[in-house]
MARBA-3410 file (N, C-alpha, C, O; in Angstrom, 1 decimal):
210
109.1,213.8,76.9,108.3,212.8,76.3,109.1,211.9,75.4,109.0,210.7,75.1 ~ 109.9,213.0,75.0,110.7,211.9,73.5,111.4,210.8,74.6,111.2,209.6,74.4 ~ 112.3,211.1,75.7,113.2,210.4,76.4,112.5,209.5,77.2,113.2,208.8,77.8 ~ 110.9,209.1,77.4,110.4,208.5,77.7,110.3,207.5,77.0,110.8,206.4,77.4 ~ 109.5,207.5,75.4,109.7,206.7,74.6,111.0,206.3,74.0,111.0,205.4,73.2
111.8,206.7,74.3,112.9,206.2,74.2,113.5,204.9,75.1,114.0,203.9,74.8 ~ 113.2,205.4,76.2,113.6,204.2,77.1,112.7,203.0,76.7,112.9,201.8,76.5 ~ 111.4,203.8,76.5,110.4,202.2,76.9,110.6,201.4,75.2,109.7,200.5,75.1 ~ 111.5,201.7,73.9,111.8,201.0,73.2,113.1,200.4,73.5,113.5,199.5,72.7 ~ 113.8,200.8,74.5,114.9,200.5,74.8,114.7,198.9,75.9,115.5,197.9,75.8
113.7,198.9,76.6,113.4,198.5,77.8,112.7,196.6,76.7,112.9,195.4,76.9 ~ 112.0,197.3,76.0,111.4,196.5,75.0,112.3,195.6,74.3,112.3,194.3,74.4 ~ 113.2,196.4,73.7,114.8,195.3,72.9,115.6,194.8,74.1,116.6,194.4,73.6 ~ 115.6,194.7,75.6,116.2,194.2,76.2,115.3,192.9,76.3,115.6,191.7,76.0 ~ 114.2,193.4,76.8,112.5,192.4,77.1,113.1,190.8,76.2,113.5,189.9,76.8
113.1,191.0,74.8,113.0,190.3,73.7,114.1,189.6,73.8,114.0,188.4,74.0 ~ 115.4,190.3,73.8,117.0,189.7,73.8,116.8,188.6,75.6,117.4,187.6,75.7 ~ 116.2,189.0,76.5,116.0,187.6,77.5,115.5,186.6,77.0,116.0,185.5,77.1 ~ 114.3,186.7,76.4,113.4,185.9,75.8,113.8,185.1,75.3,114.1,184.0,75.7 ~ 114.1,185.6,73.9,115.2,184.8,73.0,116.8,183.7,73.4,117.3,182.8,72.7
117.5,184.1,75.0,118.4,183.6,75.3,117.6,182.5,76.3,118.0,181.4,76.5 ~ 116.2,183.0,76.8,115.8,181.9,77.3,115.4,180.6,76.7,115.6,179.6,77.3 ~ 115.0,180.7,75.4,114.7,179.9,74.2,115.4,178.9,74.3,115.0,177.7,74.5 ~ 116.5,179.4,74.1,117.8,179.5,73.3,118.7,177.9,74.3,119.2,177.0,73.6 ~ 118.7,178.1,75.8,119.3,177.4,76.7,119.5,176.1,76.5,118.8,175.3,75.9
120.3,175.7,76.9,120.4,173.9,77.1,119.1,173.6,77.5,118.4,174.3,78.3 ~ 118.8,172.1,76.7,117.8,171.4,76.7,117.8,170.8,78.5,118.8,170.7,79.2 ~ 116.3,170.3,79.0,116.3,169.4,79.9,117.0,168.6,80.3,117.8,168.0,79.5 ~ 117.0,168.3,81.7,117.7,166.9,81.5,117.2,165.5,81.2,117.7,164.4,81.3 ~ 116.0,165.8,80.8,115.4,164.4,80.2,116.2,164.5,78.4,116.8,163.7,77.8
116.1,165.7,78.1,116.0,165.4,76.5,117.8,165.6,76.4,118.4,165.0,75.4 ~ 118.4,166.3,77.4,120.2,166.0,77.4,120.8,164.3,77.6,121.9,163.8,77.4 ~ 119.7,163.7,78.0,119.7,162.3,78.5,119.8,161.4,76.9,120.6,160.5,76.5 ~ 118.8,161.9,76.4,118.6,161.7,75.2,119.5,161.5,74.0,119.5,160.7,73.1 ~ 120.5,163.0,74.3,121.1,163.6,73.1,122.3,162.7,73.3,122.9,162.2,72.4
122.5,162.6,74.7,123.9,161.8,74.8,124.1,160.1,75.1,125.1,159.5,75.5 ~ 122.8,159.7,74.7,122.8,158.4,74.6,123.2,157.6,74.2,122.5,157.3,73.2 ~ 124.2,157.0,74.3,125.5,155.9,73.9,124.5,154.9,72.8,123.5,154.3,72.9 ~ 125.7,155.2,71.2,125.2,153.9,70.2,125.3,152.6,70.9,126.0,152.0,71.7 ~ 124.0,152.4,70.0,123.5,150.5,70.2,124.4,149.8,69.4,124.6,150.0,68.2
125.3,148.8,70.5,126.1,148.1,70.0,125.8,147.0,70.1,124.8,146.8,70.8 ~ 126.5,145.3,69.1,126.1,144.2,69.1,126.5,144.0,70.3,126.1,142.8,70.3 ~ 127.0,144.1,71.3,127.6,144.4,72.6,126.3,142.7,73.5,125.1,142.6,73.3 ~ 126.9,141.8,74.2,125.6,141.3,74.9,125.7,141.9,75.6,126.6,142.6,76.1 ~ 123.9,141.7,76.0,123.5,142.0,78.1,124.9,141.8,78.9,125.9,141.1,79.0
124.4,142.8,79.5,125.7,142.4,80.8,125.6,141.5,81.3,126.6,140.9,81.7 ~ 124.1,140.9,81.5,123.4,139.7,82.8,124.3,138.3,82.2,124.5,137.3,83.0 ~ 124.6,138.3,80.9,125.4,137.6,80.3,126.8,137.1,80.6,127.0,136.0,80.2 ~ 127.5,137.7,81.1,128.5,137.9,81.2,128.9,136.7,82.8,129.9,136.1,83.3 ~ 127.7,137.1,83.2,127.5,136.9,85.2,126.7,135.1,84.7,126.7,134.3,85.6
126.3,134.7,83.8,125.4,133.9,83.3,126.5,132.5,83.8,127.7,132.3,83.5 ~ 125.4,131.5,84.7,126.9,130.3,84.9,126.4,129.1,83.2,125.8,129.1,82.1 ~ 127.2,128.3,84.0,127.6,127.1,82.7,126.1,126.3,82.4,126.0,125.8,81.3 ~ 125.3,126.2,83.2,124.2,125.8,82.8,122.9,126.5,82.0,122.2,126.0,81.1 ~ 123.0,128.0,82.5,122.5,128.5,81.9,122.9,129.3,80.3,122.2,130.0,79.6
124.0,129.1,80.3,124.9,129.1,78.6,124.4,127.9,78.3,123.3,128.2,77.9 ~ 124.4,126.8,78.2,124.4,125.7,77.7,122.3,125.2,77.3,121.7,124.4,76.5 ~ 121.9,126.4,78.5,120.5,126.2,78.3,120.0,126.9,76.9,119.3,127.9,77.0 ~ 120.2,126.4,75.6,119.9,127.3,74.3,119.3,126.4,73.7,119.2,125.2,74.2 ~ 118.6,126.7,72.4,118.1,125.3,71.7,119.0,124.9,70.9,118.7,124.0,70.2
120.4,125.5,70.6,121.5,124.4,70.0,122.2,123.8,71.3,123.4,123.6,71.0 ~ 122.0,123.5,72.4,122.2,122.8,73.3,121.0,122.2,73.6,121.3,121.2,74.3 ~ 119.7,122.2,73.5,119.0,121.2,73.6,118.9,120.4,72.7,118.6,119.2,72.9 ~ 119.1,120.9,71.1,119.3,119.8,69.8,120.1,119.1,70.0,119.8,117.9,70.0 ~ 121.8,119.7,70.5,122.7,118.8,70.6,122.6,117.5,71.8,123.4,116.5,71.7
121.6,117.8,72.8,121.3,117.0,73.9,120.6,116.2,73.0,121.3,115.2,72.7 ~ 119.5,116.3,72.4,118.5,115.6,71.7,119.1,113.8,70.8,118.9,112.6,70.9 ~ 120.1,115.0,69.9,121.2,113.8,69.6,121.5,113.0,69.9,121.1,112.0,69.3 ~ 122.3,113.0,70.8,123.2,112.2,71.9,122.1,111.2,72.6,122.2,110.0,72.8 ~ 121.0,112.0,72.9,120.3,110.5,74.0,119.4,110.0,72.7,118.5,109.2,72.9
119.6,110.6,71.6,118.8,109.6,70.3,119.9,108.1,70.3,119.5,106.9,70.3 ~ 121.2,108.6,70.4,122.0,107.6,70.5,122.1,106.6,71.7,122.0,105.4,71.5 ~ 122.2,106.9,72.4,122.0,106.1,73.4,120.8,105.9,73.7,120.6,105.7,74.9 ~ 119.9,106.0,72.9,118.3,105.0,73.1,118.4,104.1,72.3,117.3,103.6,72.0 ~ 119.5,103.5,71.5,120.0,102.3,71.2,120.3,101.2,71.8,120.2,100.0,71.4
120.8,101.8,73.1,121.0,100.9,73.7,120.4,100.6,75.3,121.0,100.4,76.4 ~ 118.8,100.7,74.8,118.5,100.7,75.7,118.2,99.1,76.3,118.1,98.7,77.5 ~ 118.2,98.2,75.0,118.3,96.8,75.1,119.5,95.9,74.2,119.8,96.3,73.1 ~ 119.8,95.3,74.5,120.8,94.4,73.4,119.7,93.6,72.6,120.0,93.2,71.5 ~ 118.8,93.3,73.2,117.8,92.2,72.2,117.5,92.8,70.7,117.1,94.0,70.4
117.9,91.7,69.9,117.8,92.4,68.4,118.5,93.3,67.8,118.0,93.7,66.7 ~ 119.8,94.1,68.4,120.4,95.6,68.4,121.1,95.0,67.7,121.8,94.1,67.9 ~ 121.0,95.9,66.4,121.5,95.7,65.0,122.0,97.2,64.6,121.8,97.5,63.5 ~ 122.8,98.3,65.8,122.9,99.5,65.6,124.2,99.1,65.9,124.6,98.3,66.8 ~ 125.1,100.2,64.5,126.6,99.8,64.2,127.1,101.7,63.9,127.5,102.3,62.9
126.9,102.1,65.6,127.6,103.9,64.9,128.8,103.5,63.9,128.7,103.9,62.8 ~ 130.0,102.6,64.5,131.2,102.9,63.5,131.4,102.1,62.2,132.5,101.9,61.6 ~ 129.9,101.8,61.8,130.2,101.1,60.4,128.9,100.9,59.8,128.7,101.8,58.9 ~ 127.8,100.1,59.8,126.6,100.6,59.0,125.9,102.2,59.5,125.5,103.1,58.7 ~ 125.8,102.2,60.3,125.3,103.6,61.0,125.9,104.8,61.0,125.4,105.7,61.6
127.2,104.8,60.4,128.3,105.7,60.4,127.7,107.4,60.5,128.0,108.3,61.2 ~ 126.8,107.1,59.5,126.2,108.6,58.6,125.4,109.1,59.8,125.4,110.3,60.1 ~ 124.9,108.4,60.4,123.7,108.8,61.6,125.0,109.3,63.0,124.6,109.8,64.0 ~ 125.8,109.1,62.7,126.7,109.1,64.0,127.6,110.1,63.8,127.5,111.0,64.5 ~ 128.8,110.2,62.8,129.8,110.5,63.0,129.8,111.2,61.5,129.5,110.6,60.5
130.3,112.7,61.4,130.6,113.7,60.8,130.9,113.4,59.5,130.4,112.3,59.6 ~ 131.3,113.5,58.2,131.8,112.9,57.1,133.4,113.4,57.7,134.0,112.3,57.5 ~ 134.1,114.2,58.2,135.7,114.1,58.3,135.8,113.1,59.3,136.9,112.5,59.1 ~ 135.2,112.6,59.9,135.4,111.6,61.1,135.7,110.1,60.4,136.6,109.3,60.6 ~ 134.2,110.0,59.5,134.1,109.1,58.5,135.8,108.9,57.8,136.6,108.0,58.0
135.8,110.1,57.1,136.8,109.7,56.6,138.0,109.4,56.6,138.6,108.9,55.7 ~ 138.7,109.9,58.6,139.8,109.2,58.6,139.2,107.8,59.2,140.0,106.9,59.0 ~ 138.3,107.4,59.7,138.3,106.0,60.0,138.3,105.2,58.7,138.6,104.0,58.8 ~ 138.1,105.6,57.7,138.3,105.1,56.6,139.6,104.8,56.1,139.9,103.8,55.5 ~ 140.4,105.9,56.6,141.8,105.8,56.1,142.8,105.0,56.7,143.9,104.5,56.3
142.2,104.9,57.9,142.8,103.8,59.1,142.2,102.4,59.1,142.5,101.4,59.8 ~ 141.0,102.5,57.9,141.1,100.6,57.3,141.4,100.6,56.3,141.2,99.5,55.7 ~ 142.1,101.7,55.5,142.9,101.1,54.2,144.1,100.9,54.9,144.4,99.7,55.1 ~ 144.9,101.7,55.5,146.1,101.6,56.2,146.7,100.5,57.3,147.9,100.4,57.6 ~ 145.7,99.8,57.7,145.2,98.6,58.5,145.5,97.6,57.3,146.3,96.7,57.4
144.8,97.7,56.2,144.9,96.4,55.3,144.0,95.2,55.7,144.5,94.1,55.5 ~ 142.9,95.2,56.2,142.6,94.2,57.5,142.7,93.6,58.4,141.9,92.9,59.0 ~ 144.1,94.0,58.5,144.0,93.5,59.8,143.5,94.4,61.1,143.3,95.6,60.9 ~ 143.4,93.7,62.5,142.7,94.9,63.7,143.7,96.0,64.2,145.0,96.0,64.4 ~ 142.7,97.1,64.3,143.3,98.4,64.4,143.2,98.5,66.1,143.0,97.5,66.8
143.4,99.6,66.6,142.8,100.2,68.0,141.6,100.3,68.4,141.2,100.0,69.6 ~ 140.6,100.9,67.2,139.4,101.0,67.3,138.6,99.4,67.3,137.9,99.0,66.3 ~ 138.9,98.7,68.3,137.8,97.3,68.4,136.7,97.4,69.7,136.5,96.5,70.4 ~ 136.2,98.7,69.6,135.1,98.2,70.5,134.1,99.4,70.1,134.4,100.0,69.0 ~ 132.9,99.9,70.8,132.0,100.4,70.6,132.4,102.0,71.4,131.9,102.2,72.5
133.1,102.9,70.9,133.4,104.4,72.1,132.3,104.7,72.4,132.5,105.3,73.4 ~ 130.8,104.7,72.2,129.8,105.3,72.9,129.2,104.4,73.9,128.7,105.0,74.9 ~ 129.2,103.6,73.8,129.4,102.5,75.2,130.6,102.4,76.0,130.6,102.0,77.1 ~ 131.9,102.9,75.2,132.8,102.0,75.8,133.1,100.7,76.3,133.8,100.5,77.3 ~ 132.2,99.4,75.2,132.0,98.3,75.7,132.2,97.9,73.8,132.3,98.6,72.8
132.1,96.3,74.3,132.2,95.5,73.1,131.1,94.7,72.9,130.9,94.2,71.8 ~ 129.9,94.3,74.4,129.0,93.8,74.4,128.2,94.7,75.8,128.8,95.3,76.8 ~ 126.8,94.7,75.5,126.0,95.5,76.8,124.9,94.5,76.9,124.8,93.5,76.4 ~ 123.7,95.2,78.1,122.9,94.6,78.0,121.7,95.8,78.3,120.7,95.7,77.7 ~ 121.8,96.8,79.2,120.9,97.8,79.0,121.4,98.9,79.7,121.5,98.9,81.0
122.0,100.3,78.7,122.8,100.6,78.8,121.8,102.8,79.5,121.9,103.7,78.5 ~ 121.4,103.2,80.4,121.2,104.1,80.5,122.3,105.5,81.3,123.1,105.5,82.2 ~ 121.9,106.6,80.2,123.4,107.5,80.3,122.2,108.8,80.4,121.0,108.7,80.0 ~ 122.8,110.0,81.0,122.3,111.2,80.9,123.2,111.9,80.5,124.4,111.7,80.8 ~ 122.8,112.8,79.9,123.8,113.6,78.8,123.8,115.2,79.3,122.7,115.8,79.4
124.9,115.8,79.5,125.0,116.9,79.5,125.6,117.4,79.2,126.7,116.9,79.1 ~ 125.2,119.1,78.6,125.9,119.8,77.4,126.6,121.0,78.0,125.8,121.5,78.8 ~ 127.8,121.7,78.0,128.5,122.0,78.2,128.9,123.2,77.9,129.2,124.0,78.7 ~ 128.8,123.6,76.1,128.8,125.0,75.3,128.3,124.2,74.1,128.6,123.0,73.8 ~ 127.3,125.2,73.4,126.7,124.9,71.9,126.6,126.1,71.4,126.4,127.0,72.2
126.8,126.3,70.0,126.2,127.1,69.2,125.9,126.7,68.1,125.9,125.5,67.9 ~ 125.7,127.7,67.1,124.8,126.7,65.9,125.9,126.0,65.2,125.4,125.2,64.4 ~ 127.1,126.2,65.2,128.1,125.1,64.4,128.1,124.4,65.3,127.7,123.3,64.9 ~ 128.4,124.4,66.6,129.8,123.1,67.5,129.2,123.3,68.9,128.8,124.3,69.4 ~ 129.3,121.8,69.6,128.9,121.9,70.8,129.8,121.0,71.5,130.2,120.1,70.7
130.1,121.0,72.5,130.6,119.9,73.7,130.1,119.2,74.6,129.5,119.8,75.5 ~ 130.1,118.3,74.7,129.0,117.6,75.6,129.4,116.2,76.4,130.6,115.9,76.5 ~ 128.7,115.8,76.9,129.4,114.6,77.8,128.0,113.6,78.3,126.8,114.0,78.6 ~ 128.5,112.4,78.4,127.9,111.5,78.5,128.2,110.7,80.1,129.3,110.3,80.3 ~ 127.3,110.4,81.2,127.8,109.3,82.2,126.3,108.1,81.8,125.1,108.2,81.9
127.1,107.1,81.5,126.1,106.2,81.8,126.8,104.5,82.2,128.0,104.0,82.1 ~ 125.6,104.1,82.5,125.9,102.6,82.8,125.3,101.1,82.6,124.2,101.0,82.2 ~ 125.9,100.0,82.8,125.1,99.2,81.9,124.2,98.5,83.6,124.5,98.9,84.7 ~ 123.4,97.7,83.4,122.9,97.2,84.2,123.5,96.3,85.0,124.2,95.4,84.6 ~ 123.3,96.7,86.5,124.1,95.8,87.4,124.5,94.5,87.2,125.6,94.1,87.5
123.4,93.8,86.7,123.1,92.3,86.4,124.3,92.3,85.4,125.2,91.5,85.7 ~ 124.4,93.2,84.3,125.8,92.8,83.6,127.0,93.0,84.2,127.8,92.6,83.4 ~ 127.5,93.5,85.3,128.2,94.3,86.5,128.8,95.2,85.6,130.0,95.0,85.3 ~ 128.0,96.3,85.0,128.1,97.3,84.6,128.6,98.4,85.4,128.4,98.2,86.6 ~ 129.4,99.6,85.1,130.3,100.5,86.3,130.0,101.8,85.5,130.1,102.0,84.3
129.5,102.5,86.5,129.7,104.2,85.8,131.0,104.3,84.7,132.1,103.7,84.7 ~ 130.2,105.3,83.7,131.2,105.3,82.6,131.5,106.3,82.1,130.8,107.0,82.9 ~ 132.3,107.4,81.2,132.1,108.8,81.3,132.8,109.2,79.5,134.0,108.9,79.3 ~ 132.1,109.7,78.7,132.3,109.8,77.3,131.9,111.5,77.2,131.1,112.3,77.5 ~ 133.3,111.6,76.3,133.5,113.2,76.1,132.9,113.5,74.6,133.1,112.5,73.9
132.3,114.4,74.1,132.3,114.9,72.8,132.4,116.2,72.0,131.8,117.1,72.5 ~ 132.8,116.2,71.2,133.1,117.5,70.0,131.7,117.3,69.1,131.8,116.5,68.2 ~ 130.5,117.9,69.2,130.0,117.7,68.0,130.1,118.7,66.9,131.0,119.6,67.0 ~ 129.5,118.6,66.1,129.6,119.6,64.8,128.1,119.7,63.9,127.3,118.7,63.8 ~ 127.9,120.7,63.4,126.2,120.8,63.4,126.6,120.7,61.4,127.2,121.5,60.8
126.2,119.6,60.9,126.3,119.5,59.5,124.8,119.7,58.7,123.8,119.5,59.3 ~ 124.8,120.0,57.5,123.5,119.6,56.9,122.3,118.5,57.6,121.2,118.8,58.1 ~ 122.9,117.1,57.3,121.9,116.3,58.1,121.3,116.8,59.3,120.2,116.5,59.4 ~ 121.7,117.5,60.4,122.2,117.2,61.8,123.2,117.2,62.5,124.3,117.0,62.1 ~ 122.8,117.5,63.8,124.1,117.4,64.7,124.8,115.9,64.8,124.2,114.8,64.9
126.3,116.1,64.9,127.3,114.9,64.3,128.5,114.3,64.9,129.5,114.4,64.2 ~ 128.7,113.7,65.8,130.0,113.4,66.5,131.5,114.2,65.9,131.1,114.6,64.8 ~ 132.2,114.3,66.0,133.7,114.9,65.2,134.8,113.9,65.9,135.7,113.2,65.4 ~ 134.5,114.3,67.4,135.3,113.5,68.2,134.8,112.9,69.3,133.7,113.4,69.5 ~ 135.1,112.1,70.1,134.9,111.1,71.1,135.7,111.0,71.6,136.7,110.8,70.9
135.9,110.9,73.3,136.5,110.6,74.3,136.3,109.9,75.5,135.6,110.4,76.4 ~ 136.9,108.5,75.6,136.4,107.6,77.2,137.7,108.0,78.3,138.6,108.8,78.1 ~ 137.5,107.3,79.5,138.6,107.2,80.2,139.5,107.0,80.0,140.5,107.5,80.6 ~ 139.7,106.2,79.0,140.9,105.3,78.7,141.5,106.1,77.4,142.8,106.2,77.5 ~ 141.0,106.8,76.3,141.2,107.3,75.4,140.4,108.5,75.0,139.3,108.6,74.4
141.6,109.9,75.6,140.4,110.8,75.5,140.5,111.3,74.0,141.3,112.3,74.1 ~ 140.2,111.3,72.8,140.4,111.0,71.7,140.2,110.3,70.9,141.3,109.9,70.5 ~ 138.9,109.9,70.0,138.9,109.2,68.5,140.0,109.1,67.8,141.0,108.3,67.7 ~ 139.5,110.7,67.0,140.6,111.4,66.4,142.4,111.1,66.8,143.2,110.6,66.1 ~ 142.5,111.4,67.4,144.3,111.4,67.8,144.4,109.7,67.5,145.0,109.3,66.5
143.8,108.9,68.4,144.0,107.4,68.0,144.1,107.1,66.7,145.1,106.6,66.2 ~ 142.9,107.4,66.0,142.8,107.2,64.4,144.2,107.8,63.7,145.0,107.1,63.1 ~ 144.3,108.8,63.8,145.7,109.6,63.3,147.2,109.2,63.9,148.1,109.5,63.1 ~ 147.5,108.8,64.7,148.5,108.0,65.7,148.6,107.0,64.7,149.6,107.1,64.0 ~ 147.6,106.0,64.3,147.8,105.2,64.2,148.1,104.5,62.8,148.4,103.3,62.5
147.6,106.0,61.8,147.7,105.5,60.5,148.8,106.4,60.6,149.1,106.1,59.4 ~ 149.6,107.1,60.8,151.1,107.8,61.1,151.9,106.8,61.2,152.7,106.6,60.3 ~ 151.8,105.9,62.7,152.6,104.5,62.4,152.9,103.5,61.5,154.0,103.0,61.1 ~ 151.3,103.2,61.4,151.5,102.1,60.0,152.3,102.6,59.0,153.2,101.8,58.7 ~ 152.1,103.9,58.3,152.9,104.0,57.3,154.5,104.3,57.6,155.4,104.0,56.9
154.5,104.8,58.5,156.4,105.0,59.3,156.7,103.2,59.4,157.8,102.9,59.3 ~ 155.9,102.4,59.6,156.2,101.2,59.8,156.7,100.8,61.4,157.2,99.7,61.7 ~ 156.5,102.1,62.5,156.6,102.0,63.9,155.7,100.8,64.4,156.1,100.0,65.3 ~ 154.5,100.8,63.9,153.4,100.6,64.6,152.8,99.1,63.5,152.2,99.2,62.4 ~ 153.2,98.0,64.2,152.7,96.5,63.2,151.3,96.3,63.8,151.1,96.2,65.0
150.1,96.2,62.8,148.5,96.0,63.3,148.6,94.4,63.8,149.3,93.4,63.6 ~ 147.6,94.8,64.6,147.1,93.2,65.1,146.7,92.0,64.1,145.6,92.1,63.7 ~ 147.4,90.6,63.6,147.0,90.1,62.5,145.3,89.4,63.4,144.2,89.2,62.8 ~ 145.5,89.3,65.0,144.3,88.2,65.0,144.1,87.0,65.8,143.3,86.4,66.5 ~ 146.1,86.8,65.1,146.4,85.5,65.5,146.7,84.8,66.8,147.0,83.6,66.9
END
């Protein structure tokens, strides 16, 4: 009798010690799934990565910076009465305060007489008559966008496809030209700077006019 109950306490502390190791086991594979779940990083979507150039550029600091640009060229959608001057009364509405201010420095350095800059870079004209462009944006974020302009003036004026590059820059006011680029000069900037380099080296004599 004793060796009876003996076993069946013996039989009992084995019973318990499975139990307990059963407990005890690696978790599911739902909740192992869980445990080993890689930290959230600022990491983007992958879908991102695969994303083409249109749809990067599809953001609302690429639709503001679109917005911009054809605010500008709805200037010129007629010449009748067009009293819009981006590189001199309109400056602030157009072009960045650094932009401002080397064109500034390239009419002290000028002295008055004519510089390079004599015509309109967002037209690329000196006179228009109705001038429609579509604008497309290229990369934006909330400082700085790239963008580009094709437009043309009306056949009647024998107006020719035209093609204008830009740097903008996102300032207090609004979004802001920095730089500008035509066929002919892909560059504001470098022109403006070129050219007050010269005058003061004394390479480069301005246009008196005459």
């Amino acid at each position: 009798m004793d060796r009876f109950w003996t076993r069946l306490a013996v039989g009992g502390v084995l019973i318990g010690a499975l139990a307990m190791a059963a407990c005890s086991k690696a978790p599911t594979a739902g909740n192992a799934a869980d445990a080993n779940a890689p930290i959230a990083t600022n990491s983007p979507p992958a879908n991102m990565a695969s994303a083409t150039p249109d749809q990067l550029a599809s953001t609302p600091d690429a639709a503001d910076a679109k917005a911009f640009l054809e605010g500008l060229y709805a200037h010129y959608k007629t010449s009748k009465d067009n009293t819009f001057q981006p590189f001199d009364a309109n400056a602030k509405e157009v072009l960045d305060a650094d932009t401002i201010a080397l064109m500034k420095a390239d009419q002290k350095a000028l002295k008055g007489d004519l510089g390079e800059i004599d015509g309109d870079w967002l037209c690329d004209c000196q006179d228009f008559e109705s001038i429609t462009a579509t604008i497309a944006v290229q990369s934006a974020t909330a400082i700085a966008a790239k963008a580009t302009s094709d437009f043309h003036d009306t056949p009647a004026a024998g107006g020719s496809p035209k093609h204008d590059t830009f740097d903008l820059v996102k300032t207090p006011a609004g979004w802001r030209i920095h730089d500008i680029g035509t066929a002919d000069q892909p560059s504001l900037r470098k022109v403006l700077t070129d050219e007050i380099a010269g005058l003061k080296s004394g390479k480069v004599k301005p246009d008196s006019g005459d």
